[in-house]
C-alpha positions as a Python dict, from the first residue, in 0.01 Angstrom:
ca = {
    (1, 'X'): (0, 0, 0),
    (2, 'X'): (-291, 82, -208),
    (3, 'X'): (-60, 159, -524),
    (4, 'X'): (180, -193, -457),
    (5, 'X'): (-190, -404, -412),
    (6, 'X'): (-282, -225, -764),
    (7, 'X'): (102, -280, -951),
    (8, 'X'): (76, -651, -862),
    (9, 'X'): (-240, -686, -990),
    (10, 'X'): (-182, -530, -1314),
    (11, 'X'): (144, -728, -1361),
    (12, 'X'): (-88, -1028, -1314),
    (13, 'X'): (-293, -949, -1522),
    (14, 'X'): (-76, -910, -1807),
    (15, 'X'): (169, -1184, -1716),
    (16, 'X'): (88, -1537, -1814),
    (17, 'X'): (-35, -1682, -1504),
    (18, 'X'): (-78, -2062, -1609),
    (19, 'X'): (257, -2058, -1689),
    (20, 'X'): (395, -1905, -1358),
    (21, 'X'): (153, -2129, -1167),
    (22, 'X'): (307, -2415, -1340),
    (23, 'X'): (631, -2329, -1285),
    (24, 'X'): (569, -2299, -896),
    (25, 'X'): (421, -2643, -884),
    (26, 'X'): (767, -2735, -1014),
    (27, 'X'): (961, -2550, -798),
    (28, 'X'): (757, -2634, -486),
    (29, 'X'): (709, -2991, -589),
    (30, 'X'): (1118, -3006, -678),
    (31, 'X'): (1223, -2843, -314),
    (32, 'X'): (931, -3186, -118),
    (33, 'X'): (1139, -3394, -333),
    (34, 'X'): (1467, -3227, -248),
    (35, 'X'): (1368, -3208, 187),
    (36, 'X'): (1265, -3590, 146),
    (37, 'X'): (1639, -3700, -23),
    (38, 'X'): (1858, -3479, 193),
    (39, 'X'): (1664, -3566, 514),
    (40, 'X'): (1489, -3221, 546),
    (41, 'X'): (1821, -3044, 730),
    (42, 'X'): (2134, -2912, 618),
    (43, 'X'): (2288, -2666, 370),
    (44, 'X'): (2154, -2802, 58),
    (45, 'X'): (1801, -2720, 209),
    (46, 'X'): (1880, -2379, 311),
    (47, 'X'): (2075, -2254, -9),
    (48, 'X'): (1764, -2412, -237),
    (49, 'X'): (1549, -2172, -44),
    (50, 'X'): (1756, -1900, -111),
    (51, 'X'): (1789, -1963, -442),
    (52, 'X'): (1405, -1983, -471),
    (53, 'X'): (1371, -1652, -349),
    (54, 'X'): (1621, -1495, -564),
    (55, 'X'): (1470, -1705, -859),
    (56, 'X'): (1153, -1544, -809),
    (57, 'X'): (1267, -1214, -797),
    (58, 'X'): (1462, -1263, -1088),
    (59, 'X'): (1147, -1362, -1242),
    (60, 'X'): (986, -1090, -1190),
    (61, 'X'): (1238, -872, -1278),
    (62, 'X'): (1347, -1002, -1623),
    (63, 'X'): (970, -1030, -1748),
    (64, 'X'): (947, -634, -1711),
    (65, 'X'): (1256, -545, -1925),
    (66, 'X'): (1130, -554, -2309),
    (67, 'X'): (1295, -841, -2441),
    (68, 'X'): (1376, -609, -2744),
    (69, 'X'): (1570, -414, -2543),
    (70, 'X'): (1753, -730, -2455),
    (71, 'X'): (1841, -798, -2749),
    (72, 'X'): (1952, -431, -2851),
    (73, 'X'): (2238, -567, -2656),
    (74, 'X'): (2288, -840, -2856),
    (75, 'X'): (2640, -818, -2914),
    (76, 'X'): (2734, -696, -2580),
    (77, 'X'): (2571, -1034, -2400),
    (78, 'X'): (2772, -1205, -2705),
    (79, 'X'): (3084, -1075, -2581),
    (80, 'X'): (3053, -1109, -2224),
    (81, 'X'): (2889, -1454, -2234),
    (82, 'X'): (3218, -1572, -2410),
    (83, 'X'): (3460, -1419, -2199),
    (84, 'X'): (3295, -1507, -1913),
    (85, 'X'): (3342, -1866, -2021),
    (86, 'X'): (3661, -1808, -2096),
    (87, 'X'): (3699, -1662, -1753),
    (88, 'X'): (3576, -2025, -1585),
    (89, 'X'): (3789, -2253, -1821),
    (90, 'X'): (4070, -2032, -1652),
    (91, 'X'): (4038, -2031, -1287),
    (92, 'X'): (3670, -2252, -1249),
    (93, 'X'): (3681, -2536, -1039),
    (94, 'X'): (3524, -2904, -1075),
    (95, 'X'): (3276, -3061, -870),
    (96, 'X'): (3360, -3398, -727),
    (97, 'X'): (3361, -3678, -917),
    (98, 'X'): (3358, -3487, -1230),
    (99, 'X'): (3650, -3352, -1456),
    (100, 'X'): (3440, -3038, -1541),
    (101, 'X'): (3590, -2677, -1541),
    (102, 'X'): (3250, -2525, -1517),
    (103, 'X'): (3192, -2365, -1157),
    (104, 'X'): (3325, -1984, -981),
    (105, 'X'): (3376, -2003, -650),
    (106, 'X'): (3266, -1688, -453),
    (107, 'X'): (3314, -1754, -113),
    (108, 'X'): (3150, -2033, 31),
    (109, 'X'): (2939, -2004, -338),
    (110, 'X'): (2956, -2216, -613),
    (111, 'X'): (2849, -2063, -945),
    (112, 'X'): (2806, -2244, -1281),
    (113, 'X'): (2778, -1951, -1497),
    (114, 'X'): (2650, -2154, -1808),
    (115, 'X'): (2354, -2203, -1682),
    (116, 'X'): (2276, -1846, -1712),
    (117, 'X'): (2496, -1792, -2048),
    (118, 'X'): (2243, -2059, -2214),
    (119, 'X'): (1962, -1801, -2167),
    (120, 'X'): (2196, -1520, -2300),
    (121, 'X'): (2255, -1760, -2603),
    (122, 'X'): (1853, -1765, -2697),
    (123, 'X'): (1866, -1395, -2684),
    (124, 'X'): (2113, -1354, -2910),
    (125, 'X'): (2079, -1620, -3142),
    (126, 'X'): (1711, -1505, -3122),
    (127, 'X'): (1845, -1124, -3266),
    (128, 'X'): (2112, -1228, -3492),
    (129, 'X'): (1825, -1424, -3646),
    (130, 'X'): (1601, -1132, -3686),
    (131, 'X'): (1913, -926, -3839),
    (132, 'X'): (1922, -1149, -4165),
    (133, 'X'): (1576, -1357, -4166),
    (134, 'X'): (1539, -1203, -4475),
    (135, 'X'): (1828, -1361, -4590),
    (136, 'X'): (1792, -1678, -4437),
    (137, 'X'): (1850, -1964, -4748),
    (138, 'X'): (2249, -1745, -4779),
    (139, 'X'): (2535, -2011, -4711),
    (140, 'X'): (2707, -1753, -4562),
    (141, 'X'): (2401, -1656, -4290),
    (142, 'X'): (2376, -1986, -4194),
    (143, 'X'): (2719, -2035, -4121),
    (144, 'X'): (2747, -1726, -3922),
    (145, 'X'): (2443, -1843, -3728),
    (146, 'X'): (2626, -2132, -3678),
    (147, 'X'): (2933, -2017, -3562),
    (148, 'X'): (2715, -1843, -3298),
    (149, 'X'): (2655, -2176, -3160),
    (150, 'X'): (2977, -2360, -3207),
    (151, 'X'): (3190, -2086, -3048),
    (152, 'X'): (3041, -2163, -2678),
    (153, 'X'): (3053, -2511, -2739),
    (154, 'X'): (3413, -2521, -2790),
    (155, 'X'): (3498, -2337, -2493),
    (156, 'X'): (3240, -2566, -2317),
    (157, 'X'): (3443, -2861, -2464),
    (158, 'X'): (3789, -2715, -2335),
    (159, 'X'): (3629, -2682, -2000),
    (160, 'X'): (3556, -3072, -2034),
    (161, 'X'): (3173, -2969, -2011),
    (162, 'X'): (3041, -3222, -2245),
    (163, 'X'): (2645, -3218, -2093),
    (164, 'X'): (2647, -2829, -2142),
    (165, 'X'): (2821, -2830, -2455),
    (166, 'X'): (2512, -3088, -2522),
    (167, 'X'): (2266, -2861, -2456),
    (168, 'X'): (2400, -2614, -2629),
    (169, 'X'): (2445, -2779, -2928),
    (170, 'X'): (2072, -2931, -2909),
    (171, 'X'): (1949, -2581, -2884),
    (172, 'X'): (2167, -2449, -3128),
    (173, 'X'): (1961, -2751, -3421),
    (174, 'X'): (1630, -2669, -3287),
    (175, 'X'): (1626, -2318, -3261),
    (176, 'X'): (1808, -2298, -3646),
    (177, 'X'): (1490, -2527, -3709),
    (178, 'X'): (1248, -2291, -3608),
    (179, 'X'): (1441, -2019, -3855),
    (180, 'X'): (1361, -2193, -4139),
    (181, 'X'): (1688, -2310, -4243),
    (182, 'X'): (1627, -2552, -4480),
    (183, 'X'): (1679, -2877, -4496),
    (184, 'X'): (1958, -2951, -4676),
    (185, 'X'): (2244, -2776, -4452),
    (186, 'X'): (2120, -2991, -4171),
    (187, 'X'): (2158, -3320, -4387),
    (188, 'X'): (2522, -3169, -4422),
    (189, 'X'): (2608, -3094, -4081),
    (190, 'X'): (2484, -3426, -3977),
    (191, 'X'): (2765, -3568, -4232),
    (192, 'X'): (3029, -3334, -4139),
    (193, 'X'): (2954, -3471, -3756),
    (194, 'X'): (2896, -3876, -3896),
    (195, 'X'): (3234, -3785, -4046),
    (196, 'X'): (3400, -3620, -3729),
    (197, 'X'): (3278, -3904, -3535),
    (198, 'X'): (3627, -4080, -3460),
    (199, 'X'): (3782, -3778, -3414),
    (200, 'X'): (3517, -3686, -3166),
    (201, 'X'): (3560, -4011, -2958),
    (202, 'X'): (3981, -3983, -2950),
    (203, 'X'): (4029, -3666, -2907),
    (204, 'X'): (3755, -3461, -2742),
    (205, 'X'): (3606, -3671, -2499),
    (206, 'X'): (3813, -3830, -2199),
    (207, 'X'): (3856, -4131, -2007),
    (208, 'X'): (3526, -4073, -1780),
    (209, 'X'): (3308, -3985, -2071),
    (210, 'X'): (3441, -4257, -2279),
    (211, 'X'): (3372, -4502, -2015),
    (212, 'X'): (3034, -4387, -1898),
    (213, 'X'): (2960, -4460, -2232),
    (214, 'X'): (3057, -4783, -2269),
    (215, 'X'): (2917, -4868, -1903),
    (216, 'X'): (2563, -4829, -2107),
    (217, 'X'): (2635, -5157, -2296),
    (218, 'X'): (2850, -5365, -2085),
    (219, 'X'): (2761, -5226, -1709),
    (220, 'X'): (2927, -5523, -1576),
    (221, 'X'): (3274, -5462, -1699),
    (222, 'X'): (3250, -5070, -1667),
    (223, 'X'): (3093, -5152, -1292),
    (224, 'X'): (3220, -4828, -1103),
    (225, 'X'): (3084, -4567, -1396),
    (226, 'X'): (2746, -4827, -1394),
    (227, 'X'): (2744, -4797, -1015),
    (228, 'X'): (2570, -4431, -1007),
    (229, 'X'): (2291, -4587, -1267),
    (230, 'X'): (2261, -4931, -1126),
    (231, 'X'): (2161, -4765, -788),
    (232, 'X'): (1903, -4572, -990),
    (233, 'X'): (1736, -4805, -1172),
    (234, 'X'): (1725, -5005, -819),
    (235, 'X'): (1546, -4739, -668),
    (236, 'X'): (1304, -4675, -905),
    (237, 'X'): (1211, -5056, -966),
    (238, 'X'): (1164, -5041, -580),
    (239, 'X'): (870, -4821, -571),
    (240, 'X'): (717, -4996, -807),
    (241, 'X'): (334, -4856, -842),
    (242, 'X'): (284, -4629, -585),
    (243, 'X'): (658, -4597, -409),
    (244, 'X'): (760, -4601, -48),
    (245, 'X'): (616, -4277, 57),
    (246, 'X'): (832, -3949, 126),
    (247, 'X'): (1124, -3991, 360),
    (248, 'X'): (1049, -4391, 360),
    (249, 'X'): (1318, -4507, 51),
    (250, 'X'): (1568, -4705, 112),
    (251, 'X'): (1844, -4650, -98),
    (252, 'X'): (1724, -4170, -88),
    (253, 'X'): (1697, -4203, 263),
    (254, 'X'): (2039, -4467, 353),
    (255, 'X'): (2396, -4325, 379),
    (256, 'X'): (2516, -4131, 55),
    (257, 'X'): (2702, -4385, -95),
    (258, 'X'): (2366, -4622, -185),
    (259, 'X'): (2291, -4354, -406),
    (260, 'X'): (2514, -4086, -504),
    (261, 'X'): (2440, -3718, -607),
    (262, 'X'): (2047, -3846, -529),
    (263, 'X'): (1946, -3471, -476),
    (264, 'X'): (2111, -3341, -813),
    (265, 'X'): (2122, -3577, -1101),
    (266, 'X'): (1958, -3872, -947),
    (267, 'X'): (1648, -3662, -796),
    (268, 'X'): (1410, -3896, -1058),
    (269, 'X'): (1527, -4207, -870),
    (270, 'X'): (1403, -4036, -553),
    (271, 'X'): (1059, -3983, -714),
    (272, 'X'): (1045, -4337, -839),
    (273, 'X'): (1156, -4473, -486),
    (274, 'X'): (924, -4274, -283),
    (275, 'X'): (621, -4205, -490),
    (276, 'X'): (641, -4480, -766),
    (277, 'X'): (549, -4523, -1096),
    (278, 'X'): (249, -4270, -1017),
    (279, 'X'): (474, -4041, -911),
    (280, 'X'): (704, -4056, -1210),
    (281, 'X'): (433, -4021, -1450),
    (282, 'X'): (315, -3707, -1277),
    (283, 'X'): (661, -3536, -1276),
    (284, 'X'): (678, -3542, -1675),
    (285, 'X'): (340, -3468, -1682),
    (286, 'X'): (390, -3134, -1526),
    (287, 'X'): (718, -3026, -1686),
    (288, 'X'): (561, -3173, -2001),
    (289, 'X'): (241, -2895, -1937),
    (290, 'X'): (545, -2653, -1875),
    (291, 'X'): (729, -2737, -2201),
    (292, 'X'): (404, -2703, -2396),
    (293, 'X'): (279, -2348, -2225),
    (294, 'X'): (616, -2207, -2312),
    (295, 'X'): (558, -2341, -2651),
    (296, 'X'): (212, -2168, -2674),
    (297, 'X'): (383, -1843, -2572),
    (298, 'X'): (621, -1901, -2854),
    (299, 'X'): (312, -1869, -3068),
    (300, 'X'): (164, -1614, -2922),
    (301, 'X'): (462, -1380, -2949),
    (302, 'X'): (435, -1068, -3169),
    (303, 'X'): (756, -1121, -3385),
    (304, 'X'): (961, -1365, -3472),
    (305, 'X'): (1247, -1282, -3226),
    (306, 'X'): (992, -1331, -2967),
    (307, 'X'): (898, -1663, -3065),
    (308, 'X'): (1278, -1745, -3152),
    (309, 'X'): (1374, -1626, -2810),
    (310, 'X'): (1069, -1872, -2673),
    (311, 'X'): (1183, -2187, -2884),
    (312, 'X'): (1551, -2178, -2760),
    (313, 'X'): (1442, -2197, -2381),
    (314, 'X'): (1199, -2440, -2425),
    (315, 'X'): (1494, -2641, -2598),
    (316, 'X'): (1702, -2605, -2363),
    (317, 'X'): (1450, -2710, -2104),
    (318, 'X'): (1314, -3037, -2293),
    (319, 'X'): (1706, -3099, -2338),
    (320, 'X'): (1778, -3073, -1982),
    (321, 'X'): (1501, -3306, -1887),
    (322, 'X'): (1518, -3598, -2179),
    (323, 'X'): (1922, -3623, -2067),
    (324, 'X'): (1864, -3623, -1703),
    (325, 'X'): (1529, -3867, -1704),
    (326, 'X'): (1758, -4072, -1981),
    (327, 'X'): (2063, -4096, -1725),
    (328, 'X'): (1833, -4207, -1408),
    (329, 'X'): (1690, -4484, -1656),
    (330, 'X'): (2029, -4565, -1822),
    (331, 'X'): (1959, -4465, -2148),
    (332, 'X'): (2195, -4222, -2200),
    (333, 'X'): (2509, -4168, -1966),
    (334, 'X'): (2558, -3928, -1678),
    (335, 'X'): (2603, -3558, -1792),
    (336, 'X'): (2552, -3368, -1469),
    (337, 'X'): (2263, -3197, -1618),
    (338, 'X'): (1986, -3107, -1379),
    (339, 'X'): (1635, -3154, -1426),
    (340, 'X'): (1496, -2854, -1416),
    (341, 'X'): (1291, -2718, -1076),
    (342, 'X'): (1371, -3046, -950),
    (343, 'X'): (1726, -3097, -892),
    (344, 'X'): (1907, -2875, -593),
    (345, 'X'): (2132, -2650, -671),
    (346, 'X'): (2122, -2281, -659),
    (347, 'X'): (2247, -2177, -984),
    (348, 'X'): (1978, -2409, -1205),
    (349, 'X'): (1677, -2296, -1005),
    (350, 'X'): (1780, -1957, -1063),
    (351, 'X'): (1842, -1919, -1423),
    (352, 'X'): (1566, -2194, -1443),
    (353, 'X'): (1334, -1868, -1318),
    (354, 'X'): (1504, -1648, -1511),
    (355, 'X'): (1445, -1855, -1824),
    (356, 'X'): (1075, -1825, -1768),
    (357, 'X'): (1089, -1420, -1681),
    (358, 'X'): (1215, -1395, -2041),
    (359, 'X'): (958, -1623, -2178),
    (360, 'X'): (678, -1372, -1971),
    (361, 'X'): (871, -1068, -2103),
    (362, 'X'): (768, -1181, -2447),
    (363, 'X'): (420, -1284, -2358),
    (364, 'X'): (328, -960, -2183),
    (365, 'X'): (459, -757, -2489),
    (366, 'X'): (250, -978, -2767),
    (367, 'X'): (-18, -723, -2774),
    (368, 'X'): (37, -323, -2694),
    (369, 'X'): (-276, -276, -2580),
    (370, 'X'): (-286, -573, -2330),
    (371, 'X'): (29, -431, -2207),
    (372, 'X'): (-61, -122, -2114),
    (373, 'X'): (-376, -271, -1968),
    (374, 'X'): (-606, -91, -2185),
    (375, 'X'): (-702, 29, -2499),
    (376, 'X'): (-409, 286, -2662),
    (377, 'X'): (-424, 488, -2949),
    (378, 'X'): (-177, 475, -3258),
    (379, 'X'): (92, 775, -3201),
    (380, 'X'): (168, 960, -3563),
    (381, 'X'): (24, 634, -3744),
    (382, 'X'): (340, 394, -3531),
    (383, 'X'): (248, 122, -3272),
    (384, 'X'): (334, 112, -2959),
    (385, 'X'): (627, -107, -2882),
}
């Protein structure tokens, strides 16, 4: 007992505990929000406590593996990640309402393995990166780094997953950003895509994305893709200051079809029901602390793979929460995208947790000495990794 007592305080002591502290106000905060919609009972419940569990363990777990190691294994994830993508476009399944390819049924399971391959993504990007930084202003490096990116999104497209293919694509800019890469090829892609645009709007997105669209600027005419929205926005203009109080909205707390999906992509309509402006405010001020802490750990890291790796999960966080908050407030058009800690559903919570392990994995290995938890001597004139 003595020796587990003294293992979790070390790993305390190394990991970054503001930033697991935040993240459990999120999670904790998420699963009040996510007993208040669903009435406190049933499956969705259960499986988010699970999933918390499992989170945390994965937490844990991922922080301790050197994320160099990770990304020894660069091309391995690279390989798997796609074909595992591949895999879903083949035999996934949608949820309903949605044309989406992206989910692996196991059982009585449902698995959207993208949320996990996102993570994968920042790893390797993040090495790939650290294989040519040197090289960095080459037209052919940057195009390779690109192609890292665009080959996930156009599976993601095939599997008509236009909010992760999104994501993706968001994180694929900012983390390219963070490289260095100047200026000039981003002025280019943006033309290639200004270009593209028609052939974007005919022939890669469908009927339901076209229309959800369009539903943003006439919500009248486009009434049943509005309807989702409309009920939104109701709800949150309904708490108005301070809200209804937990379990007392009227449109979270009525039959299902006053607000669909309210637990998953409409759980910022249940804060704005129930706890108000006040409450709203609070929500992005905590994921907004998050965001920043993971961008301080990005800072602190002791390469630039480190801080690479940290950049392209904070992306794909901040992404994940300005299209979900935009969607409730109909400014931008439903995606299916989760906000993160907050919206049920087992596999974002867990690769949510798992996101942040491999932010801590890179904290806890900024300094060698910290690390090890004391002061170590060089070995033949060579740090300690």
């Amino acid at each position: 007992m003595a020796v587990l007592f003294k293992g979790i305080r070390n790993y305390l002591k190394r990991a970054d505990l503001f930033l697991i502290l935040v993240t459990l106000l999120s999670a904790g905060f998420g699963f009040l929000l996510i007993y208040s919609a669903t009435g406190g009972s049933g499956r969705t419940v259960r499986m988010q406590v699970v999933s918390l569990i499992i989170g945390l363990a994965l937490m844990v777990v991922i922080s301790k593996i050197d994320y160099h190691d990770m990304g020894r294994a660069w091309k391995f994830l690279a390989v798997a990640c796609i074909l595992i993508l591949i895999l879903t476009t083949a035999i996934g399944s949608s949820r309903a309402g949605s044309q989406d390819r992206a989910w692996i049924h196991i059982g009585s399971l449902s698995i959207q393995p993208s949320e996990f391959i996102k993570i994968a993504f920042a790893i390797t990007f993040a090495k790939h990166y650290d294989l040519i930084k040197e090289r960095i202003d080459s037209p052919i490096n940057v195009f390779l780094l690109a192609i890292h990116g665009l080959i996930p999104m156009a599976i993601l497209i095939v599997q008509k997953d236009m909010g992760m293919m999104l994501v993706f694509g968001l994180m694929l800019v900012i983390m390219m950003f963070a490289a260095n890469v100047k200026l000039r090829y981003f002025v280019m892609a943006g033309i290639i895509l200004l270009i593209g645009e028609p052939v974007i709007w005919s022939a890669v997105l469908g009927a339901t994305q076209k229309n959800r669209i369009l539903a943003l600027f006439d919500p009248v005419k486009y009434a049943s893709n509005a309807y989702q929205q409309s009920q939104g926005l109701l709800a949150i203009g309904s708490g108005m200051l301070f809200g209804n109080g937990l379990f007392k909205g009227k449109l979270t707390q009525g039959a299902s079809y006053l607000l669909p999906e309210k637990q998953n992509d409409m759980i910022f309509a249940v804060v704005g029901e129930e706890l108000g402006f006040i409450g709203c405010v609070l929500v992005l001020c905590i994921l907004t602390i998050f965001l920043l802490r993971i961008l301080h750990d990005a800072r602190q890291a002791k390469d630039p793979m480190g801080s690479i790796i940290c950049v392209g999960i904070f992306a794909s966080f901040a992404i994940q929460l300005g299209v979900n908050i935009g969607a409730a407030l109909m400014i931008l058009p439903i995606t299916g995208i989760s906000l993160p800690f907050f919206s049920s559903g087992g596999s974002s919570l867990m690769a949510s947790f798992t996101a942040v392990g491999v932010v801590l994995s890179v904290y806890m290995r900024r300094d060698t000495h910290l690390f090890y938890g004391k002061e170590m001597p060089e070995l033949s004139g060579k740090s300690i990794r």
